[in-house]
Steps between C-alpha positions, in 0.01 A plus 500: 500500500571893435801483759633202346463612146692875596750300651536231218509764232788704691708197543420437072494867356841501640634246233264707274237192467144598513165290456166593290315292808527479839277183618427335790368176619176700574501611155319164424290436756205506383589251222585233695146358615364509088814332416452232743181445434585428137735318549266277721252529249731329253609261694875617496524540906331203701524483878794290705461479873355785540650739292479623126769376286579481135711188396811580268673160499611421140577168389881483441607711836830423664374588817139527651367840448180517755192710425440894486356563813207794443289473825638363829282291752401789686394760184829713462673517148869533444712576224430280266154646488594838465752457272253306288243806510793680409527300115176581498477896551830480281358301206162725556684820475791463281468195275868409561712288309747412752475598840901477702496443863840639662468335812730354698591131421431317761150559405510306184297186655272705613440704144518116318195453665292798428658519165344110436167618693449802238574347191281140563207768587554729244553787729832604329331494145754522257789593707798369616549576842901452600716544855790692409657405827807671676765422802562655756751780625733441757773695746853350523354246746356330221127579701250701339637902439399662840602862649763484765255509824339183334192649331351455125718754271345742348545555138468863562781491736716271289464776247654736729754277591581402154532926443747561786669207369510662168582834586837348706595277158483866235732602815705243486551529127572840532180591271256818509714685749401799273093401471245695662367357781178432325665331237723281709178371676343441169750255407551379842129361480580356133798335656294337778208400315707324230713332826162368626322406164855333365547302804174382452415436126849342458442161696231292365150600640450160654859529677572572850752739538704707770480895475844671567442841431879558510561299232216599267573860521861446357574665158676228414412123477118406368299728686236774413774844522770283259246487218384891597843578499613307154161720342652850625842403345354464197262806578856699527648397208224608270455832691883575435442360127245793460707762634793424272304507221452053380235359370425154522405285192412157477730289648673246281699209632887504500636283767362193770415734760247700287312165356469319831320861654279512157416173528453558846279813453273252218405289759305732764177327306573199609570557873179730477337220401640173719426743794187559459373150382721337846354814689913513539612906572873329569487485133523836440738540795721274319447635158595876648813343734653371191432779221690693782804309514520405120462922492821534731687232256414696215620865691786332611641375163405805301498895493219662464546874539846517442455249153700721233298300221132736509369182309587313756411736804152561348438129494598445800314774658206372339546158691559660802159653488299206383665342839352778707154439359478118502663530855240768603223341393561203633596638868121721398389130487617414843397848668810613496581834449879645313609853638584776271851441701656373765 
């Protein structure tokens, strides 16, 4: 359990994700046999050839759902048990109100039942225990994302992949050929991580998808570095805006560019919210691809900088910056980070 937890929390500090608890199966061991025993007790699981079973049917089912299976004919448990001593301990411990499982989603038949099995015994107490299912990744082959000898990718070595891919695109561009080389790894790593996250958070959770690294990394397009980059634009324009001396005031609306990007900029509640009750982060991926291109309309039809009208220049610049903040809070949402530059 210590090996696999050092190399689990490697593979997650990495994306900068860490966890309070670190649980396994064992963790609940030695509340299986009291649970089962109540249950018994309250007549909840009843034998069925043999084994232990809980029934789960409900009357209006499309399709037979068989019993939670808690003992087997020969004494072993399975995962159904355990994960029912698991809404225990968690109900014991932290008196949730909601308790997400980000599993995979062909497991949802199997969650349906212990879901049904915990609420009919009252295991789950008040609350509502929900799969938050998710595809799966897959190389250009359209088979699930493997390394090129044929083994299990490692999201620790995607990362690295992802930063040489990174480092080759800021090349490309012709960007930080003056950094330090500490800084130019710095944002390298931002680069990647917002590749792999992007790619990711973009599609549906429940949709398959293919992985082409080449294609995420692009600064151009709806991927990860675009919206990094459209941030750091702004970024620039507000550092030169300071050095010459502006200062932004509230913005005020003077043409159709400027009220579709307030508008847009009004509506980051909303996409907060639809993500979060459709457990939907391609939401916010949406909501971010979109303030970025409405931002590019607007830059493209107007000066900024170079707007001889101050009235007009400190409005603007005052738009500009509410942009960077709704943009970087919203990336902040997704784990995404925005460079000082690029």
């Amino acid at each position: 359990m210590k090996v696999s937890e050092k190399g689990l929390s490697r593979e997650t500090e990495s994306l900068g994700v860490t966890f309070d608890l670190w649980n396994g199966e064992s963790s609940v061991h030695d509340l299986i046999a009291p649970m089962l025993e109540d249950l018994k007790a309250r007549g909840f699981a009843q034998m069925d050839e043999g084994a232990l079973v809980i029934p789960v049917a409900e009357e209006g089912d499309k399709k037979p759902m068989p019993p939670l299976l808690l003992v087997k004919s020969d004494g072993g448990v399975l995962y159904g048990t355990t994960d029912m001593a698991t809404v225990v301990e968690r109900i014991r411990d932290h008196h949730p109100d909601l308790v997400l499982y980000v599993v995979d989603h062909r497991q949802h038949g199997h969650f349906e039942q212990v879901f049904r099995a915990a609420k009919k015994t009252g295991l789950s107490g008040n609350a509502l225990l929900e799969h938050a299912g998710f595809g799966t990744i897959n190389g250009p082959d359209s088979k699930p994302f493997k390394t090129r000898a044929g083994g299990v990718m490692k999201l620790y070595d995607l990362i690295a992949m992802a930063v040489v891919e990174a480092k080759s695109r800021l090349a490309e561009q012709g960007l930080g050929a003056d950094y330090s080389a500490e800084e130019k790894e710095t944002i390298a790593n931002q680069i990647a991580l917002a590749t792999i996250k992007f790619a990711d958070l973009s599609n549906h959770r429940t949709t398959d998808y293919i992985f082409d690294l080449e294609r995420f990394s692009k600064f151009e397009g709806k991927t990860g570095p675009y919206l990094q980059y459209a941030a750091v634009r702004i970024k620039s324009i507000l550092r030169r805006a300071r050095e010459e001396g502006h200062v932004p005031r509230t913005p005020a609306i003077h043409s159709p560019e400027e009220r579709t990007l307030v508008l847009q900029l009004l509506s980051q509640g909303d996409a907060m919210l639809a993500a979060e009750q459709k457990r939907a982060p391609n939401i916010l991926c949406d909501y971010a691809f979109t303030l970025a291109q409405n931002f590019s309309r607007f830059y493209a039809a107007h000066h900024i900088l170079s707007e001889s009208d101050a009235g007009l220049r400190a409005s603007r610049l005052s738009l500009c910056a509410r942009v960077l903040e709704v943009m970087t809070t919203t990336l902040g949402l997704l784990g995404i980070a925005v460079p000082e530059r690029m």
